[in-house]
Backbone bond lengths (Angstrom), bond angles and torsions (degrees), N, CA, C in turn:
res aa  C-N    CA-C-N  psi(-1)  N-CA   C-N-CA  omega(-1)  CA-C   N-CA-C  phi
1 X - - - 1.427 - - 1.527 108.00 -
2 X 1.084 114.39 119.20 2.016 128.29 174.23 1.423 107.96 -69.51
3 X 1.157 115.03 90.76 1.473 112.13 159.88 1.496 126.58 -45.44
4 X 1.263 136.42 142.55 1.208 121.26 146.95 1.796 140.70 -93.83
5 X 0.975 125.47 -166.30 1.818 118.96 -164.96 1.731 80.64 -72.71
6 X 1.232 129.85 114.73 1.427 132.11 151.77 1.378 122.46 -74.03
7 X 1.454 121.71 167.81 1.690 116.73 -178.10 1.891 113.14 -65.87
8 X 1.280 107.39 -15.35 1.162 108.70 -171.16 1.656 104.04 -95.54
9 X 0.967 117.76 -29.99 1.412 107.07 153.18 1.482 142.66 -98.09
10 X 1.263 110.38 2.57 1.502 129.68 162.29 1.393 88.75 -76.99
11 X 1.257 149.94 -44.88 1.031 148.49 -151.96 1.706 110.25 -88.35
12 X 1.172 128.77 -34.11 1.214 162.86 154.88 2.007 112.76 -40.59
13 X 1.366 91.94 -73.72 1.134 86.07 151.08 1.091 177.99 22.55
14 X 1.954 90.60 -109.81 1.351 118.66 162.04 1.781 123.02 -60.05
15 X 1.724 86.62 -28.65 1.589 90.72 -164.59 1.686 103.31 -87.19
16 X 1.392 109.64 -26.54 1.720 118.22 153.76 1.651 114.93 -28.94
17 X 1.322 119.63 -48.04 1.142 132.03 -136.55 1.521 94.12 -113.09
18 X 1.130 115.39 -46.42 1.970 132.49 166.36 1.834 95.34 -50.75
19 X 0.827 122.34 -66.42 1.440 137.15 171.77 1.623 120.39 -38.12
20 X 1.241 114.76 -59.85 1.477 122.03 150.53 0.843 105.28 -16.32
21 X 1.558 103.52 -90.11 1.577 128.46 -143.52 1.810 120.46 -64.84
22 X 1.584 78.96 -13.33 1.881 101.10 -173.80 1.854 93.63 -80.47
23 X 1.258 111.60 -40.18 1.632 114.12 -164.99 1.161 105.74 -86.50
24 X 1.296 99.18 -10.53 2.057 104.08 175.97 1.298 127.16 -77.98
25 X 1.706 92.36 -39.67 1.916 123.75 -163.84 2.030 68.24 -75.21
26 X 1.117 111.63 -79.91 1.724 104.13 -161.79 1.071 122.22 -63.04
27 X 1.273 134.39 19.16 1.928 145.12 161.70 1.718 87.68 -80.67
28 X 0.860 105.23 -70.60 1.699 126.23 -169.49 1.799 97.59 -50.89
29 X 1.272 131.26 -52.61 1.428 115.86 167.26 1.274 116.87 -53.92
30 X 1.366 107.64 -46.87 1.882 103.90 -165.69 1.133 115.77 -77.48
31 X 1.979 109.73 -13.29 1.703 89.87 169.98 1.586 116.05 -94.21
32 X 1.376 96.52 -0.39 1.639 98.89 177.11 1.283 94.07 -86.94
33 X 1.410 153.49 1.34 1.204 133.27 169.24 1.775 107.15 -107.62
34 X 1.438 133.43 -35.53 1.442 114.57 135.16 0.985 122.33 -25.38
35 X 1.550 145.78 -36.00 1.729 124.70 -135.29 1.702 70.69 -98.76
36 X 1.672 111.98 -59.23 1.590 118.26 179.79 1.528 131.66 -27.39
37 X 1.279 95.96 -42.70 1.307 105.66 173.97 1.589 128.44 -94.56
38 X 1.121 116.43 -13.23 1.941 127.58 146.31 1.442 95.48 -66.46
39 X 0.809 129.15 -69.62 1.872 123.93 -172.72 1.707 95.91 -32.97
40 X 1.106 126.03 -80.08 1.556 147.00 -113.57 1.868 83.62 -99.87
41 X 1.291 128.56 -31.16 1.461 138.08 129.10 1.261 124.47 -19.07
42 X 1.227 101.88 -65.93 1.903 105.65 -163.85 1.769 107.07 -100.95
43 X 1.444 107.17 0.43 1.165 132.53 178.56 1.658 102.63 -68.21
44 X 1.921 98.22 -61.67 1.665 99.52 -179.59 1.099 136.54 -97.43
45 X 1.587 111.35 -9.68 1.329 111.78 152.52 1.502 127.45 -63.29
46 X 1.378 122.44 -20.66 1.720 129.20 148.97 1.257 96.70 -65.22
47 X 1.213 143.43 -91.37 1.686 132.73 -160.74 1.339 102.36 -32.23
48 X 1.387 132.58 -67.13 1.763 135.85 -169.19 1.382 105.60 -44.74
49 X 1.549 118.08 -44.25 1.283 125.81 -166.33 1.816 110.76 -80.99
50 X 1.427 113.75 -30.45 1.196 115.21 -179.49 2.224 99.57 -90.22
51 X 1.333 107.83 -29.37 1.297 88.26 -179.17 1.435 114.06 -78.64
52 X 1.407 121.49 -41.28 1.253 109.72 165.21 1.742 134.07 -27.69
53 X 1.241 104.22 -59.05 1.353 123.03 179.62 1.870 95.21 -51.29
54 X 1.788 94.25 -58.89 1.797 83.18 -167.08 1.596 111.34 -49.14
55 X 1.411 110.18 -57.76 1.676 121.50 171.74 1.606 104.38 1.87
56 X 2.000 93.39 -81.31 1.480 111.15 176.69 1.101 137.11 -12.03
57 X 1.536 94.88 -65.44 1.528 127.68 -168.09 1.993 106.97 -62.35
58 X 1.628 106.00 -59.31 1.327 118.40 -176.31 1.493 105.57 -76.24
59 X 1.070 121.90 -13.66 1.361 100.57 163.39 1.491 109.66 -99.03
60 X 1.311 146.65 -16.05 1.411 132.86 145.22 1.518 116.87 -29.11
61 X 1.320 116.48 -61.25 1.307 149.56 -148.21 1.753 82.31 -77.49
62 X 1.250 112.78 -75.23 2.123 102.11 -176.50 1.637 98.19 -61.32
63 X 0.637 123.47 -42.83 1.926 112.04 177.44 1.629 102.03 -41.39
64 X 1.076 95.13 -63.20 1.614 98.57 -177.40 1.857 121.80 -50.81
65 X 1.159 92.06 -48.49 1.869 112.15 -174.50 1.451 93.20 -89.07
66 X 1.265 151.18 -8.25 1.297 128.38 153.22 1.824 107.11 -88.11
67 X 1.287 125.55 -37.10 0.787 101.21 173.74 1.605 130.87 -74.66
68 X 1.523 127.11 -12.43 0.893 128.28 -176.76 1.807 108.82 -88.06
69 X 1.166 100.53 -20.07 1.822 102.22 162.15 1.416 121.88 -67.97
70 X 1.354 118.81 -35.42 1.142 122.69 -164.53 1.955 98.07 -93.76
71 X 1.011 126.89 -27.71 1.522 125.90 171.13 1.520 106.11 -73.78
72 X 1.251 130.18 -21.08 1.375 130.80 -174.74 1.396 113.27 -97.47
73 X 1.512 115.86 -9.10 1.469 106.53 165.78 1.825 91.39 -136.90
74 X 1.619 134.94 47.26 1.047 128.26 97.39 1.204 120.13 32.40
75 X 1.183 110.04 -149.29 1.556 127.41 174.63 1.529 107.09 -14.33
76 X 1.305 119.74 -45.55 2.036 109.08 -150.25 1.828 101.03 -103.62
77 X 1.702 110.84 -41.97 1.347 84.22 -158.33 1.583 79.59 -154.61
78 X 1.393 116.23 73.72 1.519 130.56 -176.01 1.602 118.27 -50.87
79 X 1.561 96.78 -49.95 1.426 119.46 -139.29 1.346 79.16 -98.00
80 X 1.230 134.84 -63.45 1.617 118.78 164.37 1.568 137.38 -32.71
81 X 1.004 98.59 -44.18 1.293 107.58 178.54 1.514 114.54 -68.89
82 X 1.312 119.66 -35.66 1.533 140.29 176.27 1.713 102.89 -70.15
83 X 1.491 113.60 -36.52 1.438 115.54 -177.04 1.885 108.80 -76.26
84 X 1.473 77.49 -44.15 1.638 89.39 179.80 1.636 119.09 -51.46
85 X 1.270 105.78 -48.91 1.814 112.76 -179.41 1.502 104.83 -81.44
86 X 1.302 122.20 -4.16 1.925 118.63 177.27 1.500 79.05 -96.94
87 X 1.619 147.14 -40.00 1.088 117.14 -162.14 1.845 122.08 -77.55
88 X 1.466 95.22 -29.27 1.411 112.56 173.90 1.380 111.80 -66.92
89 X 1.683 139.56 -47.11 0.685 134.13 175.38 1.571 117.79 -51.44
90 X 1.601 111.14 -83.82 1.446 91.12 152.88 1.219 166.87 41.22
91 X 1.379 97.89 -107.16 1.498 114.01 149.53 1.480 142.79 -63.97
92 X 1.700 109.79 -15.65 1.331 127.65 140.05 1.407 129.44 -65.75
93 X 1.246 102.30 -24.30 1.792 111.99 -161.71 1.754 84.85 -81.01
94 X 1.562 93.10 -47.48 1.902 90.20 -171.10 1.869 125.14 -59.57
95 X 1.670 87.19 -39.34 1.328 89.49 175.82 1.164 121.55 -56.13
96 X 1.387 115.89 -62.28 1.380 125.07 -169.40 1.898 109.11 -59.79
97 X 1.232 113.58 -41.38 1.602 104.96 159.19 1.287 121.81 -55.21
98 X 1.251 120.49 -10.28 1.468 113.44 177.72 1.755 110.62 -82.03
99 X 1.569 96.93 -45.03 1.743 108.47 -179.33 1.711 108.10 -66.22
100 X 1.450 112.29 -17.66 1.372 97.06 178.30 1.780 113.90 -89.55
101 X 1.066 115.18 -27.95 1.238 125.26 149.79 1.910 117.40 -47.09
102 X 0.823 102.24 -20.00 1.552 98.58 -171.24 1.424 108.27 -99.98
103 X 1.629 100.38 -36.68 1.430 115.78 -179.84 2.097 95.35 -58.44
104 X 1.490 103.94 -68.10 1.467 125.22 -173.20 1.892 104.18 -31.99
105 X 0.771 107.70 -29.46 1.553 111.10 179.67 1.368 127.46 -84.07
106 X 1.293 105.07 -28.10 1.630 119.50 165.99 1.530 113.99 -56.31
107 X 1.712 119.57 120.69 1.231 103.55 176.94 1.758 101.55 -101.13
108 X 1.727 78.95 147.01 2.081 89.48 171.80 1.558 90.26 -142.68
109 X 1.233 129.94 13.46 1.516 128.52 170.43 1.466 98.80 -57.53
110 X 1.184 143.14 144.04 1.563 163.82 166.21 1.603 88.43 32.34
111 X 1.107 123.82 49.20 1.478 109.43 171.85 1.629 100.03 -56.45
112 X 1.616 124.13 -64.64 1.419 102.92 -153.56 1.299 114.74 -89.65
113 X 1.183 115.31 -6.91 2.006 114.91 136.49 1.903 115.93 -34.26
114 X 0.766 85.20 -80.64 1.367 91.78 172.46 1.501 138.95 -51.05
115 X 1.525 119.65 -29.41 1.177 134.88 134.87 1.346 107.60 -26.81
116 X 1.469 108.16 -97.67 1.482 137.47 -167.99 2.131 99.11 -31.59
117 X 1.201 114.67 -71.42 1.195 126.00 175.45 1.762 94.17 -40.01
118 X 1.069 138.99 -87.11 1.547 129.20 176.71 1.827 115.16 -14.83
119 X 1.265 97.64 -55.99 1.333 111.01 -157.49 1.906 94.82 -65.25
120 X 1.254 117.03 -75.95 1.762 109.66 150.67 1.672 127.11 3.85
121 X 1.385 84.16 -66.12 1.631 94.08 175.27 1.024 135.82 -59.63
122 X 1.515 89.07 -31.45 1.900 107.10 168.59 1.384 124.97 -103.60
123 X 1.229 122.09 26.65 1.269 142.24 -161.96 2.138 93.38 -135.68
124 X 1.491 89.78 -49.70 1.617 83.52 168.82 1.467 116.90 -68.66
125 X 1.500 116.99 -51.11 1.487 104.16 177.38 1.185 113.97 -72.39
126 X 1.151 153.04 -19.76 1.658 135.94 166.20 1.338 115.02 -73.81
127 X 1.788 125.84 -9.15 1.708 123.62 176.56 1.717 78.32 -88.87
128 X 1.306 135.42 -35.55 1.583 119.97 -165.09 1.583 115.15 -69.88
129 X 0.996 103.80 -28.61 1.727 120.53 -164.27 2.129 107.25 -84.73
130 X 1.885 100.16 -19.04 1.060 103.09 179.99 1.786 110.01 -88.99
């Protein structure tokens, strides 16, 4: 006797196929969040590698320009001049630690992972709501 497709296996199925498509939609997230995260990787080991160097460089560069301020007013107004380039320094050193802190807080980790995953979500609740 030939059966035909019954509700219990039409039903079967479908959820085969729901299932797929669920392990598919999330292959496709997780390698978009690998690809993100090799980027966002090779992203800061260039920044570390280029800020370091800058670091280097600008602090050669104020070694030099504080000391060449402070030999050029010598004789007249030493101790100022020595106060003057600890105050400038300083107050650069502080600022700019403040903006990297500000920068450091910004997230761009899996941003468009995370997008995308939203967008899903809202694509599932408006097919649910229909």
């Amino acid at each position: 006797m030939s059966q035909g497709q019954g509700p219990a296996e039409r039903l079967f199925g479908a959820t085969k196929r729901l299932i797929a498509s669920l392990l598919s939609n999330g292959e496709a997230r997780l390698r978009l969040a690998v690809v993100e995260l090799e980027e966002e990787r090779a992203r800061l080991v260039t920044l570390l590698l280029l800020a370091g160097i800058s670091l280097l460089m600008v602090m050669l560069g104020l070694t030099v320009l504080t000391l060449f301020v402070v030999v050029l007013f010598w004789e007249t107004h030493r101790l100022l001049a020595i106060a003057a380039s600890a105050l400038v320094l300083l107050g650069g050193g502080l600022a700019l630690g403040a903006w990297v802190i500000h920068l450091a807080k910004r997230r761009t980790l899996l941003k468009s992972t995370l997008k995308h995953l939203a967008t899903d979500r809202a694509l599932m609740e408006t097919s649910r709501d229909d």
